[in-house]
Each structure stands twice: as structure tokens, then as C-alpha cells.
C-alpha positions in Angstrom: 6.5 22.8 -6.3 7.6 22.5 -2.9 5.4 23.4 0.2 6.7 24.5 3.7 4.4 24.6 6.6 5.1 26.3 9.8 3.4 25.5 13.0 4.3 27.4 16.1 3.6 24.9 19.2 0.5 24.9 21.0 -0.2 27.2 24.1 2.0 25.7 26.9 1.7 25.4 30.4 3.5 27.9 32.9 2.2 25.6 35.8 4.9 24.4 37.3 7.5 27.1 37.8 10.8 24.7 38.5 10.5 23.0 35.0 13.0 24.5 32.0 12.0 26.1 29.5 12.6 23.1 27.1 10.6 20.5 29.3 7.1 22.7 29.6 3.8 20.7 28.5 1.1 21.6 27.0 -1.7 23.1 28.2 -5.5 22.4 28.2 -6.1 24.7 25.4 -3.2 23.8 24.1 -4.1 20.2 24.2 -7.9 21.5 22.0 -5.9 23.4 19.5 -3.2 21.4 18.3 -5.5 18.5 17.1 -8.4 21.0 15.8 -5.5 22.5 13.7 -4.2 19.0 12.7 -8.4 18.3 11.2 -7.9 21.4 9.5 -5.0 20.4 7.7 -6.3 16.9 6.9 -9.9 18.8 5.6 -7.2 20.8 3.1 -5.8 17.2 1.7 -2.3 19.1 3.4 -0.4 15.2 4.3 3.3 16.0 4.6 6.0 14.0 3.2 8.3 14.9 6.6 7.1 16.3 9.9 10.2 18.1 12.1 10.0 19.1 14.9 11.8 21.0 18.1 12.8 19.1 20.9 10.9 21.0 23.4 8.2 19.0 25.0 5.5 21.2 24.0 6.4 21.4 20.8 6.7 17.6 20.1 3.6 17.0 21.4 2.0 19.7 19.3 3.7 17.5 16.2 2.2 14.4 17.4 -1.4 16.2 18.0 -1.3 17.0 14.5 0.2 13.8 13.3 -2.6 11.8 15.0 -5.0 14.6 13.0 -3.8 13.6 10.0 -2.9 10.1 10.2 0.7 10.5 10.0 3.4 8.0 11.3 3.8 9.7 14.9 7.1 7.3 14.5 8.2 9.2 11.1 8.6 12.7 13.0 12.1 14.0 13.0 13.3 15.8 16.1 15.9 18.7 15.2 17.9 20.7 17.9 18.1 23.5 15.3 14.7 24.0 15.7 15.0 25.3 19.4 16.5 28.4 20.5 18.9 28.1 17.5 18.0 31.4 15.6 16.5 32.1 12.1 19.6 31.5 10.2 19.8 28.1 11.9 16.2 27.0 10.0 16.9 28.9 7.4 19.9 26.4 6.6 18.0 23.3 8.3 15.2 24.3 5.1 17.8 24.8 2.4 19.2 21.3 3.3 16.1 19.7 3.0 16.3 16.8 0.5 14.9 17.1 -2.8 12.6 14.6 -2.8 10.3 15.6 0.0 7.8 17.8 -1.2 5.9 19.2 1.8 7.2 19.8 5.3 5.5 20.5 8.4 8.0 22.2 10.8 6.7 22.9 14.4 8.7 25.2 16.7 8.9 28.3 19.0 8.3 32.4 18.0 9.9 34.6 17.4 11.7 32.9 15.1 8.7 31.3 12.9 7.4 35.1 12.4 10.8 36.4 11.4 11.3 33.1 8.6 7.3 33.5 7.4 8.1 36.6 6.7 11.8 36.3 5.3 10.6 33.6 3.3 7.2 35.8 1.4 7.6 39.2 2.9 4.3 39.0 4.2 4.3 41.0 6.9 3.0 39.0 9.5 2.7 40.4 12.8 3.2 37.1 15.0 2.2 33.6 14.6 0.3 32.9 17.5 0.7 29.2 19.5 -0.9 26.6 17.1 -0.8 29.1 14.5 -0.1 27.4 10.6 1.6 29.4 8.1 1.4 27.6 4.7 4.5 28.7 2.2 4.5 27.6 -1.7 7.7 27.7 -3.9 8.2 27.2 -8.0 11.1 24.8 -7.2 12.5 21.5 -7.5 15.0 21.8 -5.1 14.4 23.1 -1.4 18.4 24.6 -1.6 17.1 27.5 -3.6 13.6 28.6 -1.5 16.0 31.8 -0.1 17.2 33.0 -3.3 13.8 33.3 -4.9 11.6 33.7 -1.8 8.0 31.8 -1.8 4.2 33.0 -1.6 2.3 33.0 1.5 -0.9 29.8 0.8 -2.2 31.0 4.1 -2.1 31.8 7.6 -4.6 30.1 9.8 -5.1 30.5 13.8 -6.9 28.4 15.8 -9.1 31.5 17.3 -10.1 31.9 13.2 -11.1 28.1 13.2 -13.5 29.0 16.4 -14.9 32.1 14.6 -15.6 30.1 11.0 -17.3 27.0 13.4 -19.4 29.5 15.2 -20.1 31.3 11.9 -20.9 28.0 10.4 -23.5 27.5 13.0 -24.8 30.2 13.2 -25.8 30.2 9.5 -27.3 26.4 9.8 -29.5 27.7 12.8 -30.8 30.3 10.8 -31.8 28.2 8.2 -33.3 25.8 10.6 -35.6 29.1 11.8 -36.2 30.2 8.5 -37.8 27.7 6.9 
């Protein structure tokens, strides 16, 4: 069983207009979510056996948010260039030449290409990952070479506005007990 995870970067900062594209930071929100998702992950028992990771500075930090989350080797993460502004086909072959042994990946980079693979890879029809989003993919295989050919099934899709929702839900629901009894 293999298991892919894709994590579209945290929301970014548009702050300074004179910086590229590839050297924008995080922003404050993004700087909540990322580690909030990471927590999530670690609450699922989700530890990955290889984090990779886009070169672009708000991705990379979003990996080591998360990594920090989940008491991952910040030192272990990969940095790919195929990652950024490569195309799908580009992660498409970066996943298929993923080595056997490693059994869950986290891979954290940029729209619209982590929409187009989610759904190339389960056909889930997913509208848009949004920045932090985490889109969890399963696969029957032993090797990651043949995830295309057979296609895997969506574990889930979580958002960091849903994590706000279920927290606020969660209180919510102890403050009621607390006036009920």
C-alpha cells in the first residue's frame, strides 16, 4: 500500500511587490495554517517516510511547518525543481520514480497543478485545493511506478477553514454540555 499526500503551500504573502514569484514568504495566516495542518496530520498517526518539497520559499517553509508538526527531520526534506512551475506531467513522473521502499510521501507545491494530479490520480473531481489544503491518496501497490496505470482512491481532502469549523463545532458542543448539566 502506498500513500501520497499532497499539500498545496500555505497562503503567501503579496507584500512586497519587487520579490519573484519563487522568493514570496508566507503570510500570517499562512504561518497559523501550515502547523495546524501539520497537528492534524500527526493526530491521524499520517508520519511520512519522505517529505518533497518545491523550491519556492513559501512552499518550503510550509514543509518545514508541517515537519516541525509532526516531528519530522526538517533536515530529511527533499527540495525538487519539478515541483515548481514544471507542469503535471513533470510530478506525475517525479511520483512514478519514487523508490519502492518509501511508503508515504508528503509532496507540498503550488495549484493548479496539485488539483489537476488529485484529480488525475482518483478522478475525484475536486474543484481546487486551497493554500494548506491536504489531499490524502491510497494505492494497492508495491511499487510507486504503477500509481498512473491503476489510478488510486481519494483517503481525504482536508482544508484548514474545515479544521476551524470542526474546532468551533467541538466547542461549541463541550459548552453546551457545560450549560446543560
Amino acid at each position: 500500500m502506498k500513500n501520497l499526500l499532497l499539500i498545496r503551500h500555505a497562503k503567501s504573502s503579496w507584500d512586497d511587490p519587487l520579490l519573484s514569484d519563487q522568493e514570496r514568504p508566507l503570510n500570517k495566516r499562512g504561518k497559523r495554517d501550515a502547523p495546524a495542518m501539520g497537528l492534524m496530520l500527526k493526530e491521524k498517526g499520517l508520519h511520512p517516510d519522505l517529505i518533497l518539497s518545491s523550491p519556492a520559499k513559501r512552499a518550503l517553509k510550509t514543509a518545514k511547518l508541517i515537519a516541525e508538526a509532526i516531528d519530522y527531520p526538517k533536515k530529511h526534506i527533499k527540495v525538487h525543481e519539478g515541483i515548481y512551475e514544471q507542469g503535471l506531467d513533470a510530478l506525475v513522473e517525479l511520483i512514478l520514480g519514487l523508490d519502492h521502499s518509501l511508503d508515504r510521501v508528503f509532496l507540498v507545491g503550488h495549484n493548479p497543478e496539485l488539483t489537476d494530479l488529485a484529480n488525475r490520480l482518483t478522478g475525484a473531481g475536486i474543484e481546487n485545493v486551497p493554500t494548506c489544503g491536504i489531499v490524502s491518496i491510497t494505492f494497492d501497490l508495491t511499487h510507486w511506478k504503477d500509481c498512473a496505470l491503476t489510478g488510486g482512491q481519494l483517503a481525504f481532502f482536508e482544508r484548514p477553514a474545515k479544521l476551524k469549523m470542526d474546532a468551533f463545532n467541538e466547542e461549541t458542543l463541550q459548552d453546551t454540555d457545560i450549560i446543560g448539566t
